[in-house]
C-alpha positions, 0 to 999 in steps of 0.5 A: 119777719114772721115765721113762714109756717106760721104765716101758712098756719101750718105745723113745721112738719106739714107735707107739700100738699097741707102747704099748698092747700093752705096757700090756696085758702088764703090765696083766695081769701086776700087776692086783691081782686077780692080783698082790694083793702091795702092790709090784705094786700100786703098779708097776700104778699107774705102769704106768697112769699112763705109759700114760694120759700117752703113749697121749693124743697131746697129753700124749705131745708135752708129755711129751716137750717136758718138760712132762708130767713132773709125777708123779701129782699133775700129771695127771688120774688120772680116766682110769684107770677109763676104761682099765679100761672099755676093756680089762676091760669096765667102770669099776671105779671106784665111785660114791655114790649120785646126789643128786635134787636138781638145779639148775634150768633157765635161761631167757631172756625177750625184753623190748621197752622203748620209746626214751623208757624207756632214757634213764633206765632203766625197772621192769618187772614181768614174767610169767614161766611157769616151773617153781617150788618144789611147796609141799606137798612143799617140794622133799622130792618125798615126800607130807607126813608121809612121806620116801624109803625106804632102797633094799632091792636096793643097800641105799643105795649106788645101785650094782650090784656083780657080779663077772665073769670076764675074762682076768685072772680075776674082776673086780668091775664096777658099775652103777647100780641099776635099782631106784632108778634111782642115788638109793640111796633110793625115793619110796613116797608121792611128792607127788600135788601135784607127781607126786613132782618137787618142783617144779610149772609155774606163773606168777610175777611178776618185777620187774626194773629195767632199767638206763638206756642199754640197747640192742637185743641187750643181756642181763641176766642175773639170777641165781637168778631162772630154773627151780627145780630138780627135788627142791628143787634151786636156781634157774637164772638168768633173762636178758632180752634187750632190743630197744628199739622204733623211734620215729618221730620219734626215732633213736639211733646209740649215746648220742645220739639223732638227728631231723629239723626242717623248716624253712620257707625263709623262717624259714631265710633269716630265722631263728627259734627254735623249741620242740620236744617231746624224750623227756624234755621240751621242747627249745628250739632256735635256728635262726639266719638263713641255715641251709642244709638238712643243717646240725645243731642239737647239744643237749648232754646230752640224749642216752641215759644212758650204759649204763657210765660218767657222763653223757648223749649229745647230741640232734642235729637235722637242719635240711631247709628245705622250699622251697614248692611252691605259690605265690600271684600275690602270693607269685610276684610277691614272690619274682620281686623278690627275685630280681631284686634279688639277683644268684644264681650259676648252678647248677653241680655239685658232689661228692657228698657222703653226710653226716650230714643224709643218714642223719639222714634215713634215721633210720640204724638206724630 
């Protein structure tokens, strides 16, 4: 293929504006409505082709970096109207008809699931008002019986042709028909269910599965369950944005769920075994003797089921042992004994120390 530069018979450094008035001289001189003859066409096409490569900055580095020099099947020849548009005033690229069946809107609904229903996944039923298929019409947007009528102004093809007068002589220009608004056809009877749209707002039922392990801001996309589309066009699809709501008893930080136990101190010093309720059913726990406040009780697999791949979390209880407040005499009395037969350190400090307990506590994300 030739060198676009030389096609242009410009210099490889011309500016933007030597290319464009190079291109218009020779634009003009081989357009075919002036120069009709099959070579001049074919010089018209390269001309425009060169022109579309060097005029856009991007393709003219790339050309001349070595990469731009496919020939015509490696460019878009979609700009070749463009330039047309540009320099004669119009596209002269002619279109089909426009089809009225289009794809319907998407749709995102927001779903609120509770901590308990995400460790194995949950099903709902959703409401959802959207726009559905107009049963009467069946999507046809016509009245039953009836169907769209051949355009009589552009006789089916949805365009306008008129021809115009220009620097290289007559040019022939289209546009979309006023008359049918571009579909080539016209409603007569349009559907008096629907108003002639083919789709109607309505309310429907959409079940949904939602799988185990999901969190706050995940979607779910499901496709085909969204908008119909006008003229008995396809569904878009519908995305459902999960937000899992708090508990209070229990948290999450990404598959395991987190919780606190109060300990009394004596069950501490001694030790005990308790019996909690978990989201998923009774959990036993063993709180052995001389447990400290902020040491962690780990469950293994009884976590969230993990969103992708096998298995469970774990559920990891924070121990607080809750010192008294008020005593007996008695009680007093007891515990002044056992003070003074046990030796204690004196307080001291120590670093502070932000752990696991700490947020546990703060229910980290709660």
């Amino acid at each position: 293929m030739a060198d676009h530069y030389e096609v242009l018979g410009v210099s490889r450094d011309a500016t933007p504006d030597e290319i464009k008035k190079a291109y218009r001289r020779l634009a003009r001189e081989l357009h075919p409505d002036v120069n009709p003859g099959a070579e001049a066409s074919e010089r018209f096409k390269e001309v425009t082709h060169a022109y579309d490569v060097l005029s856009d900055p991007k393709q003219r580095q790339q050309y001349d970096l070595g990469g731009g020099q496919g020939g015509f099947g490696g460019q878009n020849f979609g700009g070749f109207g463009d330039i047309f548009e540009t320099f004669f005033g119009a596209g002269q690229q002619s279109r089909g008809p426009r089809s009225r069946r289009e794809r319907g809107q998407d749709a995102l609904i927001r779903v609120e699931v509770g901590l308990d229903e995400v460790i194995f996944g949950t099903h709902r039923d959703i409401e959802v008002d959207t726009a559905v298929r107009c049963e009467t019409c069946q999507g046809s947007c016509c009245q039953p019986g009836t169907s769209p009528v051949t355009c009589d102004i552009c006789h089916g093809s949805g365009q306008i042709q008129r021809q115009v007068r220009s620097l290289l002589g007559n040019v022939m220009t289209s546009s979309p028909c006023g008359t049918c608004r571009g579909y080539g056809t016209i409603i007569a009877t349009p559907c008096i269910t629907c108003q002639g749209q083919g789709r109607v707002r309505a309310r429907r039922t959409v079940p949904v599965d939602i799988p185990a392990g999901v969190d706050t801001g995940v979607r779910l996309q499901m496709p085909g369950s969204g908008e119909a589309g006008p003229a008995g066009g396809p569904n878009g699809d519908l995305y459902l944005e999960i937000k899992v709501k708090n508990h209070e008893v229990f948290s999450r930080n990404g598959d395991d769920l987190l919780a606190t136990l109060e300990v009394a101190m004596t069950d501490a010093i001694l030790g005990t075994d308790a019996t909690i309720p978990g989201l998923d059913g009774d959990v036993e726990l063993e709180v052995k003797a001389g447990t400290q406040s902020g040491e962690i009780l780990t469950v293994k697999d009884r976590g969230v089921t993990k969103l992708r791949g096998n298995g469970r979390g774990d559920l990891k209880i924070g121990v607080q042992v809750v010192t008294p407040t008020k005593l007996s005499s008695k009680e007093r009395d007891l515990i002044s004994q056992f003070a003074a037969s046990k030796r204690s350190p004196e307080p001291e400090l120590s670093h502070f120390q932000q752990g696991l307990f700490a947020r546990l506590r703060d229910r980290f994300l709660g």
